[in-house]
PDB file of N, CA, C and O in Angstrom, chain B, residues numbered from 101:
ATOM      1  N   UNK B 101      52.496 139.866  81.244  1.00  0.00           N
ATOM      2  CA  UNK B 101      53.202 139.187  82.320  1.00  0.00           C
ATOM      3  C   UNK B 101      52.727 139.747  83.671  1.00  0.00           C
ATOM      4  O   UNK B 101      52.460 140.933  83.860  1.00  0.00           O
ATOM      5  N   UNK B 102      52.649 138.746  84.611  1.00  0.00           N
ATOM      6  CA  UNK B 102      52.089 138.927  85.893  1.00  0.00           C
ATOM      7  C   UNK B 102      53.224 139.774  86.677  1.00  0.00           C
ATOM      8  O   UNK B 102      54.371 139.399  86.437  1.00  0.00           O
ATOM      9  N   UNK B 103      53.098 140.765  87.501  1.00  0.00           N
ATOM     10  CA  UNK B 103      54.114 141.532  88.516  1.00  0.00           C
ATOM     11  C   UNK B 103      53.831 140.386  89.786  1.00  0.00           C
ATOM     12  O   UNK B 103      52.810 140.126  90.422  1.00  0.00           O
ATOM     13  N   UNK B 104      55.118 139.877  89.835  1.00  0.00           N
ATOM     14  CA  UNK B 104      55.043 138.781  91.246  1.00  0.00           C
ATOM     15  C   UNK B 104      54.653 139.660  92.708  1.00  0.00           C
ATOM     16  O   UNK B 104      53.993 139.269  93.671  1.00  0.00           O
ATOM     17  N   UNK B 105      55.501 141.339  92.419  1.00  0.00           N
ATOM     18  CA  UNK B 105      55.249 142.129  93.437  1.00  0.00           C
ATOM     19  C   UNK B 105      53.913 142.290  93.557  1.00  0.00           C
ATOM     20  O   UNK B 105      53.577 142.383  94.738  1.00  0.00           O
ATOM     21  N   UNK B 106      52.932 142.365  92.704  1.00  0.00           N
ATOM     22  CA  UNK B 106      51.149 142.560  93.113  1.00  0.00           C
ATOM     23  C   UNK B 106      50.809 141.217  93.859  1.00  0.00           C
ATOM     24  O   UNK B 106      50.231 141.090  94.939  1.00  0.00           O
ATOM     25  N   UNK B 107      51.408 140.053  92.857  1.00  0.00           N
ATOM     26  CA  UNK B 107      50.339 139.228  93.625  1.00  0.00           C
ATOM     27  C   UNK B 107      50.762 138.499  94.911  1.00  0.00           C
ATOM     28  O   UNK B 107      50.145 137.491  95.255  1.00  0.00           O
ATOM     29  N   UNK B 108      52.202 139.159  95.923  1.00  0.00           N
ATOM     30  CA  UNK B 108      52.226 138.995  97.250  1.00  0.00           C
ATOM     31  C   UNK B 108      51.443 140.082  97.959  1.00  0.00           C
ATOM     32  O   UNK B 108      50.939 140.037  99.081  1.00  0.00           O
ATOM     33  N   UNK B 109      51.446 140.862  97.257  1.00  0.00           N
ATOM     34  CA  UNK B 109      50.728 142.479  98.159  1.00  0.00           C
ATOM     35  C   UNK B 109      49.223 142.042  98.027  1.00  0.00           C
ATOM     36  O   UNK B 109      48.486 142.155  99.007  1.00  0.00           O
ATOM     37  N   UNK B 110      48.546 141.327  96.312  1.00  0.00           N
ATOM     38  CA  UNK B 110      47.314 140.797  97.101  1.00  0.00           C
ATOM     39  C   UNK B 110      47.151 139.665  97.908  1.00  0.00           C
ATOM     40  O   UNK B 110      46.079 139.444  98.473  1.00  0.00           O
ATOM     41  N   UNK B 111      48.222 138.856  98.021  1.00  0.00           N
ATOM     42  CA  UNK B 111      47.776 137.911  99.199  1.00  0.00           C
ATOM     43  C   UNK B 111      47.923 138.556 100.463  1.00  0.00           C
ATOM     44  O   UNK B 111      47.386 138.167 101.500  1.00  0.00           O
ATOM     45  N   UNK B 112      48.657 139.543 100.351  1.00  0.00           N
ATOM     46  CA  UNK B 112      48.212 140.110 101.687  1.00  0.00           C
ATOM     47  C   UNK B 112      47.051 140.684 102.407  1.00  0.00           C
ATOM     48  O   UNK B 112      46.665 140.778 103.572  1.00  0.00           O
ATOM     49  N   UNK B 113      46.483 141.184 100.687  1.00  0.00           N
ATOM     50  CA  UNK B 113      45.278 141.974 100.861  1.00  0.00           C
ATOM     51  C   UNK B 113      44.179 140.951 101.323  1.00  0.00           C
ATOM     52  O   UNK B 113      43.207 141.425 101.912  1.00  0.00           O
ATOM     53  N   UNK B 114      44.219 139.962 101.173  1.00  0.00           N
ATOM     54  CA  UNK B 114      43.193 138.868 100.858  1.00  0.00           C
ATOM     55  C   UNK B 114      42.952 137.995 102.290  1.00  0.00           C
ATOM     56  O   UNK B 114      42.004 137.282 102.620  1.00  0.00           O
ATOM     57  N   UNK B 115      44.261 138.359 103.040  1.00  0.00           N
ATOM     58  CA  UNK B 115      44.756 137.667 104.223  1.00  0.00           C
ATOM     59  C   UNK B 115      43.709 138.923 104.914  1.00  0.00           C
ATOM     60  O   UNK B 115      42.583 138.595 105.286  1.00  0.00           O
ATOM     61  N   UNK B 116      44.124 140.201 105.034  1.00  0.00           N
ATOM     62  CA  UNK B 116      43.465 141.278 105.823  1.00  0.00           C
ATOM     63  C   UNK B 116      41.884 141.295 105.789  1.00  0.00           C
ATOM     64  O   UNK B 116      41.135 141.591 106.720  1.00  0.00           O
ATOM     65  N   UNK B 117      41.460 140.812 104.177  1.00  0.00           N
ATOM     66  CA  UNK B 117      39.814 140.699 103.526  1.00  0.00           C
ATOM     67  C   UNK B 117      39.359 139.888 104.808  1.00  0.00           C
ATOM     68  O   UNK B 117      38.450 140.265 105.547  1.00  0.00           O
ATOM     69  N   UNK B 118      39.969 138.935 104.954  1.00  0.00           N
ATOM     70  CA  UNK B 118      39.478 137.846 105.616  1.00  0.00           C
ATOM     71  C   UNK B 118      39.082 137.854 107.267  1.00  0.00           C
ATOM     72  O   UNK B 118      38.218 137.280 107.929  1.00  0.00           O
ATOM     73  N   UNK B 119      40.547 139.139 107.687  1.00  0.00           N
ATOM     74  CA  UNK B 119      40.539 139.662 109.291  1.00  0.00           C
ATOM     75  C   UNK B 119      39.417 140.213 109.067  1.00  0.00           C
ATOM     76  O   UNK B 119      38.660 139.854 109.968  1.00  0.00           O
ATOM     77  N   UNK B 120      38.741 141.094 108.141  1.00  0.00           N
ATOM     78  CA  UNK B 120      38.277 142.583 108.173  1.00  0.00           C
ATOM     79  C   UNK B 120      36.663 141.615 108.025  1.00  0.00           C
ATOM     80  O   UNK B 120      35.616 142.047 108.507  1.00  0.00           O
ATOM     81  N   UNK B 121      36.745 140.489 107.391  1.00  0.00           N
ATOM     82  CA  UNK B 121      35.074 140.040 107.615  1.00  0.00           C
ATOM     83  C   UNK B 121      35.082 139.535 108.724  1.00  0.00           C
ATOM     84  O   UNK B 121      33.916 139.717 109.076  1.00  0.00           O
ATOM     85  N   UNK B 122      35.703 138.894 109.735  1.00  0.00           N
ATOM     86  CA  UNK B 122      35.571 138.547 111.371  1.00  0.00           C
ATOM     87  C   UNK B 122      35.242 139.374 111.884  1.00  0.00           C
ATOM     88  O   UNK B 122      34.219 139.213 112.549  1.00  0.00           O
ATOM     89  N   UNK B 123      36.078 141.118 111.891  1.00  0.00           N
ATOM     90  CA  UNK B 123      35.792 142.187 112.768  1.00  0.00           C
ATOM     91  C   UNK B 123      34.543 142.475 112.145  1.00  0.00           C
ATOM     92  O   UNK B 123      33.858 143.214 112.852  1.00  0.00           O
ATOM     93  N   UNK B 124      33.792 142.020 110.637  1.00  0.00           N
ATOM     94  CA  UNK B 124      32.422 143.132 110.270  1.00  0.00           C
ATOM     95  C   UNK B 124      31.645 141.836 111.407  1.00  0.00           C
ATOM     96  O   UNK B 124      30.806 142.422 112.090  1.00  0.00           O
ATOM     97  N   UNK B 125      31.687 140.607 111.700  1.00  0.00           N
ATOM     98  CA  UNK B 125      31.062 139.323 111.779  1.00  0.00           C
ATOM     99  C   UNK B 125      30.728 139.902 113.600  1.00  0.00           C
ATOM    100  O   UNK B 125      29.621 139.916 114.137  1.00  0.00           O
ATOM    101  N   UNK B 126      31.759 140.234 114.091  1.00  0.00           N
ATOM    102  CA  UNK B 126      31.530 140.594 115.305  1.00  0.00           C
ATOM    103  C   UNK B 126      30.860 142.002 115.933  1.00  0.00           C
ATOM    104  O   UNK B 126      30.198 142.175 116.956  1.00  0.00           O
ATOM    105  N   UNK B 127      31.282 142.874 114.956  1.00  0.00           N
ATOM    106  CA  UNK B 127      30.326 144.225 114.721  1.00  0.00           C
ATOM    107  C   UNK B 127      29.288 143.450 114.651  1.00  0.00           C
ATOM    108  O   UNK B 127      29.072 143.118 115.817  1.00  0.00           O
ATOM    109  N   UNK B 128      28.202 142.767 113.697  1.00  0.00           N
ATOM    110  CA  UNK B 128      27.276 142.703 113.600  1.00  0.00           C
ATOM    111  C   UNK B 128      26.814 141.822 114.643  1.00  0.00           C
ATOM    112  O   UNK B 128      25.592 141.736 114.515  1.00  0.00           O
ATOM    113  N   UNK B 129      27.241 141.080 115.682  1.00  0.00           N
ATOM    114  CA  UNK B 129      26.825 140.704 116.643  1.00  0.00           C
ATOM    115  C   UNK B 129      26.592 141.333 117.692  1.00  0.00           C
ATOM    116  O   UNK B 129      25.730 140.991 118.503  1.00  0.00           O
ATOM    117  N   UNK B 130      27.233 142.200 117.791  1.00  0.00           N
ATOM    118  CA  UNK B 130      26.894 143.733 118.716  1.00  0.00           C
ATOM    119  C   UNK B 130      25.839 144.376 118.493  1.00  0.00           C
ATOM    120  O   UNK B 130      24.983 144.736 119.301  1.00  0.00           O
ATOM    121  N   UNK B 131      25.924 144.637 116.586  1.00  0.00           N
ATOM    122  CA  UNK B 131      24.479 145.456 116.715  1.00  0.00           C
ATOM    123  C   UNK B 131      23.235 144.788 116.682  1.00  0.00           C
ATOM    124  O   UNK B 131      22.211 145.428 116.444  1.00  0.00           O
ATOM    125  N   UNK B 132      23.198 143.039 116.989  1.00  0.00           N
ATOM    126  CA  UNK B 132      22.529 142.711 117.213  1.00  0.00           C
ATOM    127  C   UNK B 132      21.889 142.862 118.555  1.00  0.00           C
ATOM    128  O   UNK B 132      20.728 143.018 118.933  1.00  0.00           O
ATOM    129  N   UNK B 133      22.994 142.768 119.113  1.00  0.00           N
ATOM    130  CA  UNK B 133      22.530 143.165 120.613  1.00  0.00           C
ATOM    131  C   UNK B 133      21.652 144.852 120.954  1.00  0.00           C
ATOM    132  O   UNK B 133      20.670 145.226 121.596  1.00  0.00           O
ATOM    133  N   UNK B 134      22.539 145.373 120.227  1.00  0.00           N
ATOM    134  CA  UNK B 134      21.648 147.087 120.043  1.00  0.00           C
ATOM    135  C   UNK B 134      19.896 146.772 119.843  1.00  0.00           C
ATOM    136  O   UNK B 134      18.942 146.854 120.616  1.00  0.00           O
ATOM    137  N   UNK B 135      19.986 146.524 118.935  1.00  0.00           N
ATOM    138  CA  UNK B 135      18.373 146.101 117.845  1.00  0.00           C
ATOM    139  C   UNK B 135      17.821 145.519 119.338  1.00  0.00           C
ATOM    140  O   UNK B 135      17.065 146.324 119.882  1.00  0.00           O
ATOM    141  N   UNK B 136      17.983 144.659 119.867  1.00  0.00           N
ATOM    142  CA  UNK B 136      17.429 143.604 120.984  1.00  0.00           C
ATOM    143  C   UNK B 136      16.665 144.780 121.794  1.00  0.00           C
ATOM    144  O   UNK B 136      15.471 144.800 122.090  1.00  0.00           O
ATOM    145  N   UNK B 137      17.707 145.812 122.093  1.00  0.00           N
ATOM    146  CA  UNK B 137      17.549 146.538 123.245  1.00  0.00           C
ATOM    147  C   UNK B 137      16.588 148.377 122.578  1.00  0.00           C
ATOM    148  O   UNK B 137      16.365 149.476 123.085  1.00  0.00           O
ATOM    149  N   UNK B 138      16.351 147.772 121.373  1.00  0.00           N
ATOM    150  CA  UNK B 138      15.517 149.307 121.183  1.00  0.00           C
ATOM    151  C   UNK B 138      14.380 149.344 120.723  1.00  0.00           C
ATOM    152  O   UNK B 138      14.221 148.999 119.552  1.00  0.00           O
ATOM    153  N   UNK B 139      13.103 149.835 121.624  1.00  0.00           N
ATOM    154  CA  UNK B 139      11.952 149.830 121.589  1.00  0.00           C
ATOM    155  C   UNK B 139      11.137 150.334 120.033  1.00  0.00           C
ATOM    156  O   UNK B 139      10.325 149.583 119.492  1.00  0.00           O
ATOM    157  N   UNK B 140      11.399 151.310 119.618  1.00  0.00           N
ATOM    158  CA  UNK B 140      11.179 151.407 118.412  1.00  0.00           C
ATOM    159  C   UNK B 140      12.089 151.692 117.028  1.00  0.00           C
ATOM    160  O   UNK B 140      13.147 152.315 116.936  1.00  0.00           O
ATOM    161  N   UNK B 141      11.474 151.163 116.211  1.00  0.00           N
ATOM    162  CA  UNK B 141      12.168 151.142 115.053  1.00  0.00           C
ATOM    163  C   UNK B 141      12.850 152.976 114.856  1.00  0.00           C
ATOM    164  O   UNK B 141      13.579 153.153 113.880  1.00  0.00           O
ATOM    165  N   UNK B 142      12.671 153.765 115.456  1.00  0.00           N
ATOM    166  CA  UNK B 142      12.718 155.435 114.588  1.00  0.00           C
ATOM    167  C   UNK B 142      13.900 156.088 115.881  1.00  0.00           C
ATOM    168  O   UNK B 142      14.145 157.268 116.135  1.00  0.00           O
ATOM    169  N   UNK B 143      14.474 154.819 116.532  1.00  0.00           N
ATOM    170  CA  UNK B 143      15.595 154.803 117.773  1.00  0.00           C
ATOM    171  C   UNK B 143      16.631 154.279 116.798  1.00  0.00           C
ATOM    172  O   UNK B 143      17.748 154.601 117.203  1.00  0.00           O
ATOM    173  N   UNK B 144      16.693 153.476 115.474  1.00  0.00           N
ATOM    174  CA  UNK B 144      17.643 153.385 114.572  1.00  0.00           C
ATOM    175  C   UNK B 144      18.468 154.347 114.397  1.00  0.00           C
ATOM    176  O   UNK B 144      19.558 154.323 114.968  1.00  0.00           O
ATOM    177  N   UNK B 145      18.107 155.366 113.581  1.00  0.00           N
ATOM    178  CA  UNK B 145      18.729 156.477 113.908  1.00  0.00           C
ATOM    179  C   UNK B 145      19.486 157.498 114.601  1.00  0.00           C
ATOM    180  O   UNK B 145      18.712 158.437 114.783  1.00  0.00           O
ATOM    181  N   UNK B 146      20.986 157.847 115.224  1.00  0.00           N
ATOM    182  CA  UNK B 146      20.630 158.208 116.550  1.00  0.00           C
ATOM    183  C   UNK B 146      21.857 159.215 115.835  1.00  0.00           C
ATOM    184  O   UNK B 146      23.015 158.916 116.124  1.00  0.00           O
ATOM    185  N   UNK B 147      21.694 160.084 115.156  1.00  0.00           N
ATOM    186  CA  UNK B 147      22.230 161.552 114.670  1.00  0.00           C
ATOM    187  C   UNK B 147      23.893 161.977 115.483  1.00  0.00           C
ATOM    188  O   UNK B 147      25.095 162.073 115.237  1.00  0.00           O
ATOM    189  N   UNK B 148      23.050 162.097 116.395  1.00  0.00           N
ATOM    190  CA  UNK B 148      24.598 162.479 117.572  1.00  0.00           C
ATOM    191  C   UNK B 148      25.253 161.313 118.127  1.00  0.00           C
ATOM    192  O   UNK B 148      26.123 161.673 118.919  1.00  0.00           O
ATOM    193  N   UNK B 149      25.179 160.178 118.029  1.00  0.00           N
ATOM    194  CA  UNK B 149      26.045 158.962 117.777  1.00  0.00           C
ATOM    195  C   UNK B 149      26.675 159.397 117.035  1.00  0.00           C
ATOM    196  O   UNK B 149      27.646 160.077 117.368  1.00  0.00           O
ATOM    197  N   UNK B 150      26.289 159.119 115.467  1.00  0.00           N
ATOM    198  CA  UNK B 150      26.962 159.366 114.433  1.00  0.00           C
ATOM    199  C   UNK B 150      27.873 160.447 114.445  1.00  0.00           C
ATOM    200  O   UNK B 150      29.076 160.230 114.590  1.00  0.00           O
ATOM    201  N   UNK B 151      27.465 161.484 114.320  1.00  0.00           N
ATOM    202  CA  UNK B 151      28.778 162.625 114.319  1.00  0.00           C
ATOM    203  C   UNK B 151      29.658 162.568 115.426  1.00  0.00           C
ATOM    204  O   UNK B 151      30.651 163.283 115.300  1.00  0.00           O
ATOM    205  N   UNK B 152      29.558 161.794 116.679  1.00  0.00           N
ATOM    206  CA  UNK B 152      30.537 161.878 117.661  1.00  0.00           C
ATOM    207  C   UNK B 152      31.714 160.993 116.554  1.00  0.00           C
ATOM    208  O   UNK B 152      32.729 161.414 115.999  1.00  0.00           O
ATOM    209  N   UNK B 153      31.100 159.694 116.536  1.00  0.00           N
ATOM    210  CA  UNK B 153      32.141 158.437 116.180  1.00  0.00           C
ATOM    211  C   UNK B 153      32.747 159.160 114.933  1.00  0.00           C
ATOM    212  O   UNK B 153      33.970 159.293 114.990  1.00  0.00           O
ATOM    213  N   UNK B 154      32.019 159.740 113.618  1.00  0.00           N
ATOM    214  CA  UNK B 154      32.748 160.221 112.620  1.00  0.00           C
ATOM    215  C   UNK B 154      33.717 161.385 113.096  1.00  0.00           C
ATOM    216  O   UNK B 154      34.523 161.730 112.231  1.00  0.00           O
ATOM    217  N   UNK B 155      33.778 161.948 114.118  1.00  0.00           N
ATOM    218  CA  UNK B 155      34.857 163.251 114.375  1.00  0.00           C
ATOM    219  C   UNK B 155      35.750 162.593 115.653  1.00  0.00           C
ATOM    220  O   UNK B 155      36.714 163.184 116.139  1.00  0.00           O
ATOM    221  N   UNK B 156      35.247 161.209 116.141  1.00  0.00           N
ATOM    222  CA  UNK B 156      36.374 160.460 116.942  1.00  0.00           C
ATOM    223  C   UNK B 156      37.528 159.485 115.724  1.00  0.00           C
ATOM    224  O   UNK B 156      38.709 159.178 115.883  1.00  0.00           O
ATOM    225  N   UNK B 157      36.743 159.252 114.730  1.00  0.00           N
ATOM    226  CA  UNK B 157      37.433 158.718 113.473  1.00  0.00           C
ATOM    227  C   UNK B 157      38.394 159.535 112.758  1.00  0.00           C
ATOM    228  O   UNK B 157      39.387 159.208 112.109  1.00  0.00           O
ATOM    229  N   UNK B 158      37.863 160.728 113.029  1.00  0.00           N
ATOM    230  CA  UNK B 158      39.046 161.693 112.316  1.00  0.00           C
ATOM    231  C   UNK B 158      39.986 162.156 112.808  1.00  0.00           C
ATOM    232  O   UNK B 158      40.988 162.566 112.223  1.00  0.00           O
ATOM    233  N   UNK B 159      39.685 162.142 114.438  1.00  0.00           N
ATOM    234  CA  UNK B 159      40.834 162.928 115.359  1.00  0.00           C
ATOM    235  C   UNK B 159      41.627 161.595 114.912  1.00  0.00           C
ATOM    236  O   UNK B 159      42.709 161.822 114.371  1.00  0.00           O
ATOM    237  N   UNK B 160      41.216 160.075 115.069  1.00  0.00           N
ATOM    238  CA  UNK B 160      41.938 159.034 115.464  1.00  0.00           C
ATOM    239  C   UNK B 160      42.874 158.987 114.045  1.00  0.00           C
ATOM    240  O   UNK B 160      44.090 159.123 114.182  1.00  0.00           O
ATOM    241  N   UNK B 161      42.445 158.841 113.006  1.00  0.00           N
ATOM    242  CA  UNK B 161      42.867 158.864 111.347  1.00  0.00           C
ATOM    243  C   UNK B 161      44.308 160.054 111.193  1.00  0.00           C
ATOM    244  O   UNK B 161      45.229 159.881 110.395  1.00  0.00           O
ATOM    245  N   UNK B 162      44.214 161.058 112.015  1.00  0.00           N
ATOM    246  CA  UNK B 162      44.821 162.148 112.064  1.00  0.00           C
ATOM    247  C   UNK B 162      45.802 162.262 112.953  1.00  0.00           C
ATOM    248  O   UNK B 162      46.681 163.119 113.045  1.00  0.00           O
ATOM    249  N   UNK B 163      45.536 161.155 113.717  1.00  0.00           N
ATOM    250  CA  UNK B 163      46.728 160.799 114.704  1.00  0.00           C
ATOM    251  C   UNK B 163      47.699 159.542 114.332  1.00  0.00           C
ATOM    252  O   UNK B 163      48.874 159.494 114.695  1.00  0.00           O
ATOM    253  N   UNK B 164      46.977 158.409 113.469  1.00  0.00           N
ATOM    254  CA  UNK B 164      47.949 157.614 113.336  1.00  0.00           C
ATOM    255  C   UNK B 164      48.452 157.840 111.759  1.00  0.00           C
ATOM    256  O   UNK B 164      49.186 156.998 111.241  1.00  0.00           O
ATOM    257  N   UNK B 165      47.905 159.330 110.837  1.00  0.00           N
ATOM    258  CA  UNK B 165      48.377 159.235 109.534  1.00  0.00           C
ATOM    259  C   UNK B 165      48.001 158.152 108.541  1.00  0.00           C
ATOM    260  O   UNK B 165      48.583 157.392 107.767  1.00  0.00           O
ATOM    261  N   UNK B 166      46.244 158.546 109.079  1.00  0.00           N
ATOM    262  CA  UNK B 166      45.752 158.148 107.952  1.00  0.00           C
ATOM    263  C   UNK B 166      44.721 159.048 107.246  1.00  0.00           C
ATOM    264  O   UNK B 166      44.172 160.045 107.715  1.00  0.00           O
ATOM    265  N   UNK B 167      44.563 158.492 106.004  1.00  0.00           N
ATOM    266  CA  UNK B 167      43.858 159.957 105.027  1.00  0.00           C
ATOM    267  C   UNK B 167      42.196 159.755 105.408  1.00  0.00           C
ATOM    268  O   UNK B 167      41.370 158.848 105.300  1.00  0.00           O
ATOM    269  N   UNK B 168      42.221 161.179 105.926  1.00  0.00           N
ATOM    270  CA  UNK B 168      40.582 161.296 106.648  1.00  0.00           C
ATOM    271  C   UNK B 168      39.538 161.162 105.852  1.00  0.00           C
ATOM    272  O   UNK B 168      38.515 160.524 106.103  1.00  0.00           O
ATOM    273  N   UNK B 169      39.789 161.765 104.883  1.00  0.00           N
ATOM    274  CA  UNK B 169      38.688 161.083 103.840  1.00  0.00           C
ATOM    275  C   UNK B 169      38.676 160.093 103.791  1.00  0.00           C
ATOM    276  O   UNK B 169      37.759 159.569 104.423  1.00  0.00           O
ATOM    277  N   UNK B 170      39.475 159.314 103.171  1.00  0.00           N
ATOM    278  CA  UNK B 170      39.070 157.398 103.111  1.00  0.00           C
ATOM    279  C   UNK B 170      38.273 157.234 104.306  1.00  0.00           C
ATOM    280  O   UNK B 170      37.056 157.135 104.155  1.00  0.00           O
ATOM    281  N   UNK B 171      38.785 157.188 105.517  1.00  0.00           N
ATOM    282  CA  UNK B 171      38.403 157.223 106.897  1.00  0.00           C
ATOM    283  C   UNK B 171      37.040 157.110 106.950  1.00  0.00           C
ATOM    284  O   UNK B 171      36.302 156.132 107.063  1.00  0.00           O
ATOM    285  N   UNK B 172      36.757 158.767 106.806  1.00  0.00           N
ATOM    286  CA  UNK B 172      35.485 159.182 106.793  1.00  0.00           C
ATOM    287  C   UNK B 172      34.169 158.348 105.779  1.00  0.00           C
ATOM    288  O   UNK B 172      33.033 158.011 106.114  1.00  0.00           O
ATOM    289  N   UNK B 173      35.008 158.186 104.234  1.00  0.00           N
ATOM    290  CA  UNK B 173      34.089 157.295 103.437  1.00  0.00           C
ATOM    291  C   UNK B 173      33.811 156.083 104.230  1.00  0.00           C
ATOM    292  O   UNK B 173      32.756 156.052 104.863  1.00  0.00           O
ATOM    293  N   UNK B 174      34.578 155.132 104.275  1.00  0.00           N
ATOM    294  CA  UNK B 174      34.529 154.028 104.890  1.00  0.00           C
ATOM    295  C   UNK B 174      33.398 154.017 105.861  1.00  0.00           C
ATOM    296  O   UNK B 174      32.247 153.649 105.625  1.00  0.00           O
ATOM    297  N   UNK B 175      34.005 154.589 107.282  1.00  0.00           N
ATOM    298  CA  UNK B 175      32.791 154.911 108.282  1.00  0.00           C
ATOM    299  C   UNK B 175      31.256 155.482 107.798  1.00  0.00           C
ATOM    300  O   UNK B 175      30.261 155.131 108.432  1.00  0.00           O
ATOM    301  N   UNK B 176      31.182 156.121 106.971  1.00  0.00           N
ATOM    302  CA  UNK B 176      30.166 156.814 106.481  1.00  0.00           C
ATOM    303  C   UNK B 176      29.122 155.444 105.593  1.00  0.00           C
ATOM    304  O   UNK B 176      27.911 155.479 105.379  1.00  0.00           O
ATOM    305  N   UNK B 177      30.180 154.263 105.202  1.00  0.00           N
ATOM    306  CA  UNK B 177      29.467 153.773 104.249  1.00  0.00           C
ATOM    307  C   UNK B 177      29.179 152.559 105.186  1.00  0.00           C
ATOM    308  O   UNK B 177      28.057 152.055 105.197  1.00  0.00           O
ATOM    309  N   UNK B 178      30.301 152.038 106.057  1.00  0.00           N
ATOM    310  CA  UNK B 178      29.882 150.796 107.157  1.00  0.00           C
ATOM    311  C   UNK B 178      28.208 151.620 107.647  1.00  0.00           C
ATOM    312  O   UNK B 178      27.089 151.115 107.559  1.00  0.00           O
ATOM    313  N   UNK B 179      28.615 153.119 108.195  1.00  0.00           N
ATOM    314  CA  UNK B 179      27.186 153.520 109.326  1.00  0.00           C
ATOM    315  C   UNK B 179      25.543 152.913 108.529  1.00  0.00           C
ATOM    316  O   UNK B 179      24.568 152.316 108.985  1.00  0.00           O
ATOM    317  N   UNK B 180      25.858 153.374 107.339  1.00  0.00           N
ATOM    318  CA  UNK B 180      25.167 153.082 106.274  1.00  0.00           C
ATOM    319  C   UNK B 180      24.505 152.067 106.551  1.00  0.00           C
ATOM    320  O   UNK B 180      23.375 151.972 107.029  1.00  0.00           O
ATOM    321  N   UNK B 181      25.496 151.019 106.128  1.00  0.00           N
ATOM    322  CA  UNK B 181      25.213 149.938 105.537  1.00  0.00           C
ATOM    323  C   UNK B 181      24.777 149.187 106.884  1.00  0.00           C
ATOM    324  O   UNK B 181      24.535 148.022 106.569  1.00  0.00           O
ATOM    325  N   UNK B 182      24.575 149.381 108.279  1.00  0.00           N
ATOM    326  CA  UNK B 182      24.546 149.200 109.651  1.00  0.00           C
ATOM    327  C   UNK B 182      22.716 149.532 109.711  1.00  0.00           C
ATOM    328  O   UNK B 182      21.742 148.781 109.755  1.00  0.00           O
ATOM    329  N   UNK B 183      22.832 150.624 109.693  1.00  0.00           N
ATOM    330  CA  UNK B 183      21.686 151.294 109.655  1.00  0.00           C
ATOM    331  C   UNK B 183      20.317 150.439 108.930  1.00  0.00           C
ATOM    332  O   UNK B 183      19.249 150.027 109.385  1.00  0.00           O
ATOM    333  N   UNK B 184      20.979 150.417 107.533  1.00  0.00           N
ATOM    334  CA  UNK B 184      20.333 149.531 106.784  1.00  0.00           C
ATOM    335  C   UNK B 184      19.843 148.081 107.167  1.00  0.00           C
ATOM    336  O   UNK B 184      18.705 147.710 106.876  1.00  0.00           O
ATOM    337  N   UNK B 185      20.638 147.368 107.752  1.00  0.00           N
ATOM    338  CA  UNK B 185      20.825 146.164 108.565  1.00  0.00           C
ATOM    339  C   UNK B 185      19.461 145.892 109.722  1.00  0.00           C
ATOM    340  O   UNK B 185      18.580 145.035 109.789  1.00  0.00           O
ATOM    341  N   UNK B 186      19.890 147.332 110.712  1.00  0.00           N
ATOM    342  CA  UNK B 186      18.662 147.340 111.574  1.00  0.00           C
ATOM    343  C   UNK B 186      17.725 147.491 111.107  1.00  0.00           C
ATOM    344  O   UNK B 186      16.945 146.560 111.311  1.00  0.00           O
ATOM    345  N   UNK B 187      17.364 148.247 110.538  1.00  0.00           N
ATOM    346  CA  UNK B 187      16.157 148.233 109.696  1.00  0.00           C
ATOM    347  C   UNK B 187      15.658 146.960 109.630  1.00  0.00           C
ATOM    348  O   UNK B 187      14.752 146.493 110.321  1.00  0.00           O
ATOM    349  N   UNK B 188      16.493 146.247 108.490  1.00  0.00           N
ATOM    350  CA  UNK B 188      15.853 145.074 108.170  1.00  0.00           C
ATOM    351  C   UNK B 188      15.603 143.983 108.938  1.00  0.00           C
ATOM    352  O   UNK B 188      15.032 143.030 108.408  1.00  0.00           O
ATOM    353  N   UNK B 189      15.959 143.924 110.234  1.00  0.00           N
ATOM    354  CA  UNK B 189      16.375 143.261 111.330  1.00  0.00           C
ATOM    355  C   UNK B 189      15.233 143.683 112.522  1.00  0.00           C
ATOM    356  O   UNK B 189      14.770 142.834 113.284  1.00  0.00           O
ATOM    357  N   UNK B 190      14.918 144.860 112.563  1.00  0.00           N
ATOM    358  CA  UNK B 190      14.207 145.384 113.674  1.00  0.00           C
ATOM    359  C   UNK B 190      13.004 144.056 114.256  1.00  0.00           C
ATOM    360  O   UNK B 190      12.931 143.374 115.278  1.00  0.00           O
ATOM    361  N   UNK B 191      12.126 144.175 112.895  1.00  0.00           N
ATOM    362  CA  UNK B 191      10.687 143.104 113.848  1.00  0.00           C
ATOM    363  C   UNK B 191      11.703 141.963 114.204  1.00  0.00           C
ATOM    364  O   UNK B 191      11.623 141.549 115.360  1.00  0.00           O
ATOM    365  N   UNK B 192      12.730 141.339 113.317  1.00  0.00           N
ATOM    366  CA  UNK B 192      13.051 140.049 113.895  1.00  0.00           C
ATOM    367  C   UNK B 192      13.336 140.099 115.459  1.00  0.00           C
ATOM    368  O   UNK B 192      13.094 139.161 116.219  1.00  0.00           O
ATOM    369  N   UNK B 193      13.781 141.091 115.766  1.00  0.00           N
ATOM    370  CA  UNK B 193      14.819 141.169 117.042  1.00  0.00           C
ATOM    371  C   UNK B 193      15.016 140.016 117.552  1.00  0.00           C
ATOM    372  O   UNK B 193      14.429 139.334 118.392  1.00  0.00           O
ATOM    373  N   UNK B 194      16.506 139.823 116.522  1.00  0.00           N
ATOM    374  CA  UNK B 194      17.371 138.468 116.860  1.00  0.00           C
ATOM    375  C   UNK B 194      18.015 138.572 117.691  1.00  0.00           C
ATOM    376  O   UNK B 194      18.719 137.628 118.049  1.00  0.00           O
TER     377      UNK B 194
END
């Protein structure tokens, strides 16, 4: 038997799935704009970006009570998966 309580909590989830691909949809229009603006491909990378935003993620995670790890995975796996993106994106510079 189905728990009616899961399947309002996943329509909720499913409602948020849906916010959370607009905000990735508009992220990636930004870092399109990044890619536009960087002369070489080995400017992908930018080290101290990264550790600022991951230790601005944690102060922020730590302030509104949320668990820094998840936090941190998450961010760690979007930077990732971002990174990856430019890459593949670089010669186009869309």
């Amino acid at each position: 038997m189905v728990n009616k309580n899961i399947l309002k909590i996943r329509k909720k989830l499913d409602k948020l799935d849906n916010k959370l691909l607009n905000i990735i949809k508009k992220r990636t229009h930004l870092v399109n704009l990044v890619i536009k603006n960087k002369k070489f491909k080995k400017d992908i990378v930018d080290k101290k970006r990264i550790s600022i935003i991951l230790k601005n993620i944690s102060k922020k995670s730590k302030k509104i009570k949320i668990d820094t790890k998840l936090t941190q995975k998450i961010w760690i796996s979007m930077i990732k998966a971002f990174i990856d993106y430019e890459y593949r994106n670089f010669k186009k510079k869309l």
